[in-house]
FIMIMI-119821 format. One record per residue (C-alpha): residue number from 1; residue in one letter; x, y, z. Coordinates in nm, 4 decimals. Example, Ala and Ser with C-alpha at 12.3 -4.5 7.8 and 13.67 -1.06 7.14 Angstrom:
- 1 A 1.2300 -0.4500 0.7800
- 2 S 1.3670 -0.1060 0.7140
# end
This chain:
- 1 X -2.1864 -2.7360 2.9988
- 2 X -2.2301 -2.5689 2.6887
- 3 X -1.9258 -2.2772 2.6285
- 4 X -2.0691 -1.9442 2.5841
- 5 X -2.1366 -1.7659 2.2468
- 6 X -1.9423 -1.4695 2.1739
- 7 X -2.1737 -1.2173 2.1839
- 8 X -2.3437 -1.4380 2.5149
- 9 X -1.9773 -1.4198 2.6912
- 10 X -1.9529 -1.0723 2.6286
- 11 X -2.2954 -0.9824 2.7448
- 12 X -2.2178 -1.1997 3.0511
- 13 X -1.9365 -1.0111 3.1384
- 14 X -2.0356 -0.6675 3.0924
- 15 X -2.3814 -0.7983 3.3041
- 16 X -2.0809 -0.8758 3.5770
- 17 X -1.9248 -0.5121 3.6479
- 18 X -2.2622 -0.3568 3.5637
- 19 X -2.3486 -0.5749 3.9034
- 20 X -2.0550 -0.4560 4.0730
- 21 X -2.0955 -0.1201 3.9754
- 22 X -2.4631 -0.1151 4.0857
- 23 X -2.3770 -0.2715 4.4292
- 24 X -2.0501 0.0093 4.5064
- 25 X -2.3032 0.2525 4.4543
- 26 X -2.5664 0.0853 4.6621
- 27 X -2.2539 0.0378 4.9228
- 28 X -2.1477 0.3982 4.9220
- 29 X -2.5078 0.5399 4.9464
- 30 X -2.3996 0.9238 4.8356
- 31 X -2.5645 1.0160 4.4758
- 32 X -2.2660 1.2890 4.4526
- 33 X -1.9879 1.0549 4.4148
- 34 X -2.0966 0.7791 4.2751
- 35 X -2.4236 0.6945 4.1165
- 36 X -2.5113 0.3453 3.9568
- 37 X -2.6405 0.2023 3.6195
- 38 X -3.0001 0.2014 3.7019
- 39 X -2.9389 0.5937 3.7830
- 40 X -2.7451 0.6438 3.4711
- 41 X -2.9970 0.5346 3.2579
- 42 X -3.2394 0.6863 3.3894
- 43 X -3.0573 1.0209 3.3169
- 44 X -3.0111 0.9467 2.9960
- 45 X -3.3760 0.8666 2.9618
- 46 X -3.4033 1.2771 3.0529
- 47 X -3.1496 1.4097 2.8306
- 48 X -3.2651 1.2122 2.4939
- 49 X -3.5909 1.3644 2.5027
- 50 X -3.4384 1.7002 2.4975
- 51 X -3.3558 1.8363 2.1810
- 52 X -3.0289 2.0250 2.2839
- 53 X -2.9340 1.6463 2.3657
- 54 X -2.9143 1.5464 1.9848
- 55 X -2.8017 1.8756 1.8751
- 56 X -2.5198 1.8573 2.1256
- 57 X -2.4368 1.5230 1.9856
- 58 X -2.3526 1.6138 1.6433
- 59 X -2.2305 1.9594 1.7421
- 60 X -1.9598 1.7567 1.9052
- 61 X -1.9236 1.5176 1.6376
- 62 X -1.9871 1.7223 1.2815
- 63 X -1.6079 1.8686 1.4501
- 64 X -1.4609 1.5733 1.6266
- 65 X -1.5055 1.3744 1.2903
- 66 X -1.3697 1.6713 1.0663
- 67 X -1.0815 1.6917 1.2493
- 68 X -1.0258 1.3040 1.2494
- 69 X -1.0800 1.3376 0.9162
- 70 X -0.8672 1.6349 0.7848
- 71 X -0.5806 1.4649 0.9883
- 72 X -0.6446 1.1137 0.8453
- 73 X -0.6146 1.2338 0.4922
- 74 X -0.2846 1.5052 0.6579
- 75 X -0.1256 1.2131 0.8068
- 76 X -0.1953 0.9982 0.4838
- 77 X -0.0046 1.2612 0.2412
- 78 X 0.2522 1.3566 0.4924
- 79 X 0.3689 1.0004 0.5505
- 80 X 0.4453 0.9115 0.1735
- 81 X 0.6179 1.2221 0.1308
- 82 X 0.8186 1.1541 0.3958
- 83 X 0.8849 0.7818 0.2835
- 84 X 0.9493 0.9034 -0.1000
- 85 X 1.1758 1.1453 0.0154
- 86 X 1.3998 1.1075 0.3821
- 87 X 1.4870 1.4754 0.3836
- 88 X 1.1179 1.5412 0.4433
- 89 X 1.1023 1.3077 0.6897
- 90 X 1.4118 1.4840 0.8501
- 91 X 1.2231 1.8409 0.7916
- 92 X 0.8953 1.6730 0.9413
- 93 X 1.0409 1.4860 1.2359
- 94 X 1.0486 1.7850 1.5097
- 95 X 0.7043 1.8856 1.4654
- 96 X 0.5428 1.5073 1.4744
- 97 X 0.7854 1.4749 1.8006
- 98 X 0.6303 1.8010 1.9372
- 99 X 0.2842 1.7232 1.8748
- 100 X 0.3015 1.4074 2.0807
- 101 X 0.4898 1.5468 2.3361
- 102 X 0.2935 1.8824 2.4384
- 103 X 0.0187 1.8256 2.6790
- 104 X -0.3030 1.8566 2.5595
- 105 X -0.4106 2.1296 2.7932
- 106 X -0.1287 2.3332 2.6787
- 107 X -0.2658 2.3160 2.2984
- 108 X -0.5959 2.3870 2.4619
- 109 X -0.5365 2.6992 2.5634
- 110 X -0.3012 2.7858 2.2205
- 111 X -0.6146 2.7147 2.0365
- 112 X -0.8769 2.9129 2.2173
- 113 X -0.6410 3.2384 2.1403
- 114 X -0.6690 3.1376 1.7972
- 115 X -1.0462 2.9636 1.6975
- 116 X -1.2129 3.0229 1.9469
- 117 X -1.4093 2.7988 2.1310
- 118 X -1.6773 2.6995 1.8187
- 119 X -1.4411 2.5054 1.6368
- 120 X -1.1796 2.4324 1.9589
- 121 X -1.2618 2.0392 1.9344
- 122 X -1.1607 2.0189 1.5508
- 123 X -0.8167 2.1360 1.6190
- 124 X -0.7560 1.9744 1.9149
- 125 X -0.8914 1.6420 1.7488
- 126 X -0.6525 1.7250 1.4617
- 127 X -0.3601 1.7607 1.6755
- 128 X -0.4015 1.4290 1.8860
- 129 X -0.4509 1.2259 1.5693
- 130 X -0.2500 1.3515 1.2523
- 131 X 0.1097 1.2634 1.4245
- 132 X -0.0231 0.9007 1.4993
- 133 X -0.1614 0.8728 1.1351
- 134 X 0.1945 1.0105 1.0160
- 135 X 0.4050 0.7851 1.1761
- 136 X 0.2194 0.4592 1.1153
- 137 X 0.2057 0.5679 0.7554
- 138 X 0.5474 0.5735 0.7706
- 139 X 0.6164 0.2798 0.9055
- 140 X 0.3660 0.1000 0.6955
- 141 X 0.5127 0.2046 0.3784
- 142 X 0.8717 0.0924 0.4926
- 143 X 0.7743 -0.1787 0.6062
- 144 X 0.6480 -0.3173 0.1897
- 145 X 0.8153 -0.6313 0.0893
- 146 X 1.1160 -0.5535 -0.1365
- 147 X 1.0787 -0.8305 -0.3534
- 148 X 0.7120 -0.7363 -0.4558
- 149 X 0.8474 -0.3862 -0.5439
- 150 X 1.1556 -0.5434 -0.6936
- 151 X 0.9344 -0.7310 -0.9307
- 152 X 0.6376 -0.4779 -0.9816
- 153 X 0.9923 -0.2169 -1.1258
- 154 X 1.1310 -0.5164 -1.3248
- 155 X 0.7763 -0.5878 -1.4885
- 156 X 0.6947 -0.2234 -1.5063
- 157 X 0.3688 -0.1968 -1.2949
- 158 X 0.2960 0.1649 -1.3020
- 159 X 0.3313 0.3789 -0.9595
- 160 X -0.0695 0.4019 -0.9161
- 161 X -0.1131 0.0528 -0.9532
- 162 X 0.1989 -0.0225 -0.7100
- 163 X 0.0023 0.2265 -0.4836
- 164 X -0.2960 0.0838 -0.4462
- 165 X -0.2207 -0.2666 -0.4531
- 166 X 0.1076 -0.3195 -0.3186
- 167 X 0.1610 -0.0324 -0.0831
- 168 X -0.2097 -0.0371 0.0362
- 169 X -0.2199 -0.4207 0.1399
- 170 X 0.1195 -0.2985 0.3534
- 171 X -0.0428 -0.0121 0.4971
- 172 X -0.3527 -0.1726 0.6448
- 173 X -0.2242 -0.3302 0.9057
- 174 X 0.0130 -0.0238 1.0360
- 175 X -0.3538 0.2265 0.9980
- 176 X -0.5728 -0.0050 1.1673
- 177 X -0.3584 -0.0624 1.4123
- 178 X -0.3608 0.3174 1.5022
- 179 X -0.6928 0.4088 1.4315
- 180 X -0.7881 0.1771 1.7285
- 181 X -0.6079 0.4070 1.9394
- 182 X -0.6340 0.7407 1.7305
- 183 X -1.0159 0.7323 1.7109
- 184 X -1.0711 0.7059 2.1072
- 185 X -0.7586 0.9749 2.1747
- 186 X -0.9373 1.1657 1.9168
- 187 X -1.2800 1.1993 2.0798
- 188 X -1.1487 1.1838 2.4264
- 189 X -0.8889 1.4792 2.3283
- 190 X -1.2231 1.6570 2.1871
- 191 X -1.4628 1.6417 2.4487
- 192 X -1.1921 1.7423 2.7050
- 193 X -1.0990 2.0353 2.5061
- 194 X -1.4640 2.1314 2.4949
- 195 X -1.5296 2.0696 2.8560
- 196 X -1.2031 2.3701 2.9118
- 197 X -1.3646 2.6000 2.6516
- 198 X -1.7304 2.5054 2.6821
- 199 X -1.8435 2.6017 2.3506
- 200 X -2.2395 2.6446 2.2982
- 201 X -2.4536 2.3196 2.2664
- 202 X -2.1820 2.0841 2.2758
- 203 X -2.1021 1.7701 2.5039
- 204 X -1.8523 1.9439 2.6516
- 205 X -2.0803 2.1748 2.7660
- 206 X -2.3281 1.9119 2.9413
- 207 X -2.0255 1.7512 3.1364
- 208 X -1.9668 2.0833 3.2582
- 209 X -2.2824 2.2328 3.3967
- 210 X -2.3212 1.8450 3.5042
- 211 X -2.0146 1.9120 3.7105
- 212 X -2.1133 2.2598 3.8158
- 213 X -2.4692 2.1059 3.9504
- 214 X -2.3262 1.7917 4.0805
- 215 X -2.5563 1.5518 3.8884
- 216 X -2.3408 1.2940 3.8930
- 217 X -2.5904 1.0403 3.7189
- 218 X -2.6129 1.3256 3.4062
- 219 X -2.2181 1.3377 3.4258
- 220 X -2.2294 0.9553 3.3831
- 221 X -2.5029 0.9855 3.1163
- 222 X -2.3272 1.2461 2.9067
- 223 X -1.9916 0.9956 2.9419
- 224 X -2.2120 0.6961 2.8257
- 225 X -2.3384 0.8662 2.5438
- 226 X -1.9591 0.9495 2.4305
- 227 X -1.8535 0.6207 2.4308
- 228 X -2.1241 0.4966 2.1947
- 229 X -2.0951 0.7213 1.9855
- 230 X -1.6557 0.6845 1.9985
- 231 X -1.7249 0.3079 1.9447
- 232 X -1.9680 0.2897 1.6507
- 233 X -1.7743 0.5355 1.4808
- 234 X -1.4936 0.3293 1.5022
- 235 X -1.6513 0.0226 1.4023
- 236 X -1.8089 0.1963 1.0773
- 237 X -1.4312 0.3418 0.9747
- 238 X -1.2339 0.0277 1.0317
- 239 X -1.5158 -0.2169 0.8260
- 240 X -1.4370 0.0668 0.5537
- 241 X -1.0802 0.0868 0.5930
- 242 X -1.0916 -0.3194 0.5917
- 243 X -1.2994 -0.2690 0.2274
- 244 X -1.0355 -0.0281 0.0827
- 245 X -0.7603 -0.2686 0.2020
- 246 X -0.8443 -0.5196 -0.0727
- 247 X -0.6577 -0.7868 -0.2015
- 248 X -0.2981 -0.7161 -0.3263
- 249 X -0.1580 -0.7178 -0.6780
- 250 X -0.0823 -1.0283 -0.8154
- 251 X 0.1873 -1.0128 -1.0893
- 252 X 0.2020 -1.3113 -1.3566
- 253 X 0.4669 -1.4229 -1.5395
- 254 X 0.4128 -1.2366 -1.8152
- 255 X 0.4496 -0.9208 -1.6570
- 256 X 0.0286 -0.9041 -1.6532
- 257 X -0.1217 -0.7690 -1.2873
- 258 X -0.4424 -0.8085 -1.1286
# end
Protein backbone atom coordinates (compact mmCIF):
# COMPACT_ATOMS: atom_id res chain seq x y z
CA UNK A 1 0.00 0.00 0.00
CA UNK A 2 1.12 3.15 -1.20
CA UNK A 3 1.87 5.83 2.02
CA UNK A 4 -0.16 8.85 1.72
CA UNK A 5 0.97 12.24 0.24
CA UNK A 6 1.17 15.06 2.51
CA UNK A 7 -1.35 17.12 1.45
CA UNK A 8 -3.56 13.46 0.79
CA UNK A 9 -2.83 12.53 4.69
CA UNK A 10 -3.88 15.74 5.75
CA UNK A 11 -7.00 15.89 3.71
CA UNK A 12 -7.67 12.34 5.01
CA UNK A 13 -7.60 13.34 8.36
CA UNK A 14 -9.42 16.45 8.46
CA UNK A 15 -12.19 14.24 6.10
CA UNK A 16 -12.06 11.99 9.56
CA UNK A 17 -13.37 14.55 12.37
CA UNK A 18 -15.38 16.37 9.70
CA UNK A 19 -17.19 12.66 9.78
CA UNK A 20 -17.29 12.62 13.37
CA UNK A 21 -18.40 15.94 13.70
CA UNK A 22 -21.22 15.43 11.15
CA UNK A 23 -22.39 12.17 12.88
CA UNK A 24 -22.42 13.98 16.87
CA UNK A 25 -24.59 16.33 15.33
CA UNK A 26 -26.71 13.82 13.51
CA UNK A 27 -26.56 11.89 17.13
CA UNK A 28 -27.64 14.84 19.19
CA UNK A 29 -30.46 15.93 16.76
CA UNK A 30 -30.88 19.70 18.43
CA UNK A 31 -29.74 22.53 15.75
CA UNK A 32 -29.19 24.85 19.03
CA UNK A 33 -26.30 23.09 20.41
CA UNK A 34 -24.66 21.64 17.98
CA UNK A 35 -24.98 21.91 14.27
CA UNK A 36 -22.74 19.96 11.68
CA UNK A 37 -20.46 20.73 8.63
CA UNK A 38 -23.01 20.32 6.00
CA UNK A 39 -25.06 23.07 8.16
CA UNK A 40 -22.06 25.22 8.55
CA UNK A 41 -21.47 25.58 5.14
CA UNK A 42 -24.43 26.13 4.21
CA UNK A 43 -24.48 29.26 6.50
CA UNK A 44 -21.66 30.46 5.21
CA UNK A 45 -23.07 30.07 1.75
CA UNK A 46 -25.76 32.94 3.28
CA UNK A 47 -23.43 35.24 4.83
CA UNK A 48 -20.83 35.55 1.72
CA UNK A 49 -23.40 36.82 -0.45
CA UNK A 50 -24.08 39.58 1.90
CA UNK A 51 -22.07 42.48 1.62
CA UNK A 52 -21.84 43.38 5.42
CA UNK A 53 -20.12 39.79 5.33
CA UNK A 54 -16.92 41.13 3.47
CA UNK A 55 -17.07 44.44 5.00
CA UNK A 56 -17.15 42.81 8.40
CA UNK A 57 -14.17 40.84 7.37
CA UNK A 58 -11.76 43.51 6.84
CA UNK A 59 -13.38 45.77 9.43
CA UNK A 60 -12.06 43.12 11.75
CA UNK A 61 -8.90 42.67 10.07
CA UNK A 62 -7.74 46.39 8.63
CA UNK A 63 -7.49 46.56 13.02
CA UNK A 64 -6.52 43.10 14.06
CA UNK A 65 -3.52 43.39 11.54
CA UNK A 66 -2.60 47.07 12.64
CA UNK A 67 -2.37 46.15 15.92
CA UNK A 68 -0.26 42.95 15.12
CA UNK A 69 1.59 45.13 13.29
CA UNK A 70 2.30 48.28 15.45
CA UNK A 71 3.26 45.67 18.19
CA UNK A 72 5.53 43.60 15.86
CA UNK A 73 7.58 46.59 14.93
CA UNK A 74 7.00 47.82 19.31
CA UNK A 75 8.21 44.54 20.34
CA UNK A 76 11.05 44.62 17.61
CA UNK A 77 12.56 48.13 18.98
CA UNK A 78 11.81 47.43 22.55
CA UNK A 79 13.70 44.15 22.61
CA UNK A 80 17.15 45.55 21.28
CA UNK A 81 16.95 48.31 23.54
CA UNK A 82 16.55 46.21 26.17
CA UNK A 83 19.42 43.77 25.00
CA UNK A 84 21.86 46.94 24.23
CA UNK A 85 21.20 48.23 27.42
CA UNK A 86 20.08 45.79 30.80
CA UNK A 87 18.84 48.79 32.74
CA UNK A 88 16.08 49.06 30.15
CA UNK A 89 15.37 45.74 30.35
CA UNK A 90 15.16 46.22 34.22
CA UNK A 91 12.86 49.52 33.56
CA UNK A 92 10.79 47.36 30.95
CA UNK A 93 10.43 44.12 32.86
CA UNK A 94 7.19 45.02 35.13
CA UNK A 95 5.12 46.16 32.39
CA UNK A 96 5.93 43.03 29.85
CA UNK A 97 5.16 40.86 33.22
CA UNK A 98 1.85 42.80 33.61
CA UNK A 99 0.72 42.58 30.19
CA UNK A 100 0.86 38.81 30.22
CA UNK A 101 -0.51 38.47 33.38
CA UNK A 102 -3.86 40.69 33.30
CA UNK A 103 -6.78 38.90 31.90
CA UNK A 104 -7.88 39.90 28.79
CA UNK A 105 -11.36 40.84 29.84
CA UNK A 106 -9.95 43.11 32.34
CA UNK A 107 -8.00 45.16 29.45
CA UNK A 108 -11.29 44.88 27.66
CA UNK A 109 -13.11 46.85 29.63
CA UNK A 110 -9.84 49.47 30.34
CA UNK A 111 -9.98 49.99 26.68
CA UNK A 112 -13.60 50.65 25.95
CA UNK A 113 -13.27 53.71 28.64
CA UNK A 114 -10.59 54.84 26.55
CA UNK A 115 -11.18 54.05 22.39
CA UNK A 116 -14.10 53.15 22.31
CA UNK A 117 -15.42 50.30 20.76
CA UNK A 118 -14.28 51.31 16.81
CA UNK A 119 -10.81 50.71 17.33
CA UNK A 120 -11.25 48.22 20.70
CA UNK A 121 -9.71 45.14 18.62
CA UNK A 122 -6.41 47.14 17.68
CA UNK A 123 -5.52 47.65 21.24
CA UNK A 124 -6.48 44.62 22.53
CA UNK A 125 -4.53 42.86 19.57
CA UNK A 126 -1.61 45.13 20.55
CA UNK A 127 -1.64 44.15 24.06
CA UNK A 128 -1.78 40.23 23.57
CA UNK A 129 1.08 40.37 21.07
CA UNK A 130 3.80 43.17 21.74
CA UNK A 131 5.01 41.39 25.22
CA UNK A 132 5.44 38.01 23.26
CA UNK A 133 7.32 39.88 20.39
CA UNK A 134 9.47 41.62 23.27
CA UNK A 135 10.58 38.82 25.00
CA UNK A 136 11.49 36.52 22.11
CA UNK A 137 13.39 39.46 20.75
CA UNK A 138 15.16 39.35 23.68
CA UNK A 139 15.97 36.16 23.89
CA UNK A 140 16.87 35.92 20.28
CA UNK A 141 19.39 38.56 20.43
CA UNK A 142 21.11 36.91 23.56
CA UNK A 143 21.04 34.06 22.37
CA UNK A 144 23.87 35.31 19.00
CA UNK A 145 26.95 33.26 18.92
CA UNK A 146 29.81 35.13 20.67
CA UNK A 147 32.39 34.09 18.48
CA UNK A 148 30.63 35.52 15.28
CA UNK A 149 30.36 38.87 17.17
CA UNK A 150 33.83 38.37 18.55
CA UNK A 151 35.12 38.22 15.03
CA UNK A 152 32.65 40.65 13.16
CA UNK A 153 34.40 43.55 16.33
CA UNK A 154 37.93 42.19 15.62
CA UNK A 155 37.43 42.60 11.70
CA UNK A 156 35.41 45.71 12.13
CA UNK A 157 32.02 44.80 10.45
CA UNK A 158 29.99 47.82 11.00
CA UNK A 159 26.82 47.63 13.52
CA UNK A 160 24.20 47.65 10.46
CA UNK A 161 25.83 45.00 8.78
CA UNK A 162 26.23 42.94 12.22
CA UNK A 163 22.42 43.74 12.41
CA UNK A 164 21.17 42.41 9.62
CA UNK A 165 23.26 39.55 9.07
CA UNK A 166 24.40 38.29 12.23
CA UNK A 167 21.73 39.30 14.67
CA UNK A 168 18.88 38.65 12.10
CA UNK A 169 19.89 34.91 11.22
CA UNK A 170 19.72 34.64 15.40
CA UNK A 171 16.50 36.21 15.63
CA UNK A 172 14.51 34.11 13.18
CA UNK A 173 14.15 31.30 14.89
CA UNK A 174 13.14 33.04 18.46
CA UNK A 175 10.21 35.38 16.05
CA UNK A 176 8.90 32.56 14.23
CA UNK A 177 8.66 30.65 16.92
CA UNK A 178 6.26 33.26 18.54
CA UNK A 179 4.49 34.48 15.76
CA UNK A 180 2.98 30.91 15.53
CA UNK A 181 1.46 31.56 18.73
CA UNK A 182 1.20 35.50 18.68
CA UNK A 183 -0.74 35.62 15.38
CA UNK A 184 -3.66 33.16 16.60
CA UNK A 185 -3.64 34.93 20.39
CA UNK A 186 -3.74 38.00 18.38
CA UNK A 187 -6.92 37.41 16.36
CA UNK A 188 -8.51 35.29 18.95
CA UNK A 189 -7.77 38.23 21.64
CA UNK A 190 -9.47 40.56 18.82
CA UNK A 191 -12.53 38.99 17.94
CA UNK A 192 -13.27 38.31 21.66
CA UNK A 193 -12.75 41.83 22.51
CA UNK A 194 -15.14 42.75 19.74
CA UNK A 195 -17.71 40.21 20.60
CA UNK A 196 -17.68 42.30 24.55
CA UNK A 197 -17.85 45.70 22.80
CA UNK A 198 -19.64 44.82 19.58
CA UNK A 199 -18.42 47.52 17.48
CA UNK A 200 -20.45 48.25 14.09
CA UNK A 201 -19.91 45.79 11.10
CA UNK A 202 -17.37 43.75 12.63
CA UNK A 203 -17.05 39.86 13.28
CA UNK A 204 -17.50 40.40 16.59
CA UNK A 205 -20.62 41.69 15.96
CA UNK A 206 -21.98 38.58 13.82
CA UNK A 207 -20.91 36.09 16.68
CA UNK A 208 -22.97 38.12 18.80
CA UNK A 209 -26.37 38.62 17.28
CA UNK A 210 -25.52 34.83 16.17
CA UNK A 211 -25.57 34.15 19.86
CA UNK A 212 -28.46 36.43 20.65
CA UNK A 213 -30.64 34.47 17.78
CA UNK A 214 -29.29 31.11 18.52
CA UNK A 215 -28.12 30.28 14.96
CA UNK A 216 -25.76 28.09 15.93
CA UNK A 217 -24.76 27.04 12.24
CA UNK A 218 -24.05 31.17 11.60
CA UNK A 219 -22.06 31.08 15.01
CA UNK A 220 -20.05 28.18 13.47
CA UNK A 221 -19.86 30.00 10.10
CA UNK A 222 -18.64 33.30 11.48
CA UNK A 223 -15.87 30.98 13.61
CA UNK A 224 -14.89 29.22 10.28
CA UNK A 225 -14.43 32.24 8.53
CA UNK A 226 -11.94 33.50 11.45
CA UNK A 227 -9.83 30.77 11.25
CA UNK A 228 -9.12 31.15 7.54
CA UNK A 229 -8.55 34.18 7.58
CA UNK A 230 -6.04 33.72 11.18
CA UNK A 231 -4.30 30.94 9.13
CA UNK A 232 -3.53 32.51 5.73
CA UNK A 233 -2.43 35.46 7.39
CA UNK A 234 -0.06 33.58 9.15
CA UNK A 235 1.18 31.66 6.39
CA UNK A 236 1.75 34.97 4.19
CA UNK A 237 3.87 36.67 7.36
CA UNK A 238 6.03 33.73 8.22
CA UNK A 239 7.02 32.94 4.16
CA UNK A 240 8.02 36.81 4.53
CA UNK A 241 9.64 36.68 7.74
CA UNK A 242 11.47 33.35 6.31
CA UNK A 243 12.60 35.87 3.12
CA UNK A 244 13.94 38.62 5.46
CA UNK A 245 15.76 35.91 7.49
CA UNK A 246 18.36 35.43 4.74
CA UNK A 247 21.52 33.93 4.85
CA UNK A 248 24.05 35.15 7.52
CA UNK A 249 27.26 37.11 7.11
CA UNK A 250 30.07 35.32 6.11
CA UNK A 251 33.39 36.95 7.18
CA UNK A 252 36.70 36.01 5.13
CA UNK A 253 39.95 36.08 6.15
CA UNK A 254 40.69 39.19 5.08
CA UNK A 255 38.34 40.88 7.13
CA UNK A 256 35.90 41.08 3.70
CA UNK A 257 31.91 40.14 4.52
CA UNK A 258 29.22 38.98 2.43
Amino acid sequence: MKKLSGWSKKATIILFWLIIWQAFSAFIKNKIFLVGPIETLQALSVLVVSRDFWGAIWFSFARISLGFFLAFFAGLITGALAYWKPLIDEFLAPPIHFMKSIPVASFVILALIWTGSENLSVFISFLVVYPMIHVNTLAGLQSTDPKLLEMARVFQVPIWRRAMSIYRVSLYPYLASAMKTALGMGFKSGIAAEVIGVPTGSIGEGLYMSKIYLSTAELFAWTLVIILVSVAFEKVFLLVLRKAAGKGVVIHDDGKTE
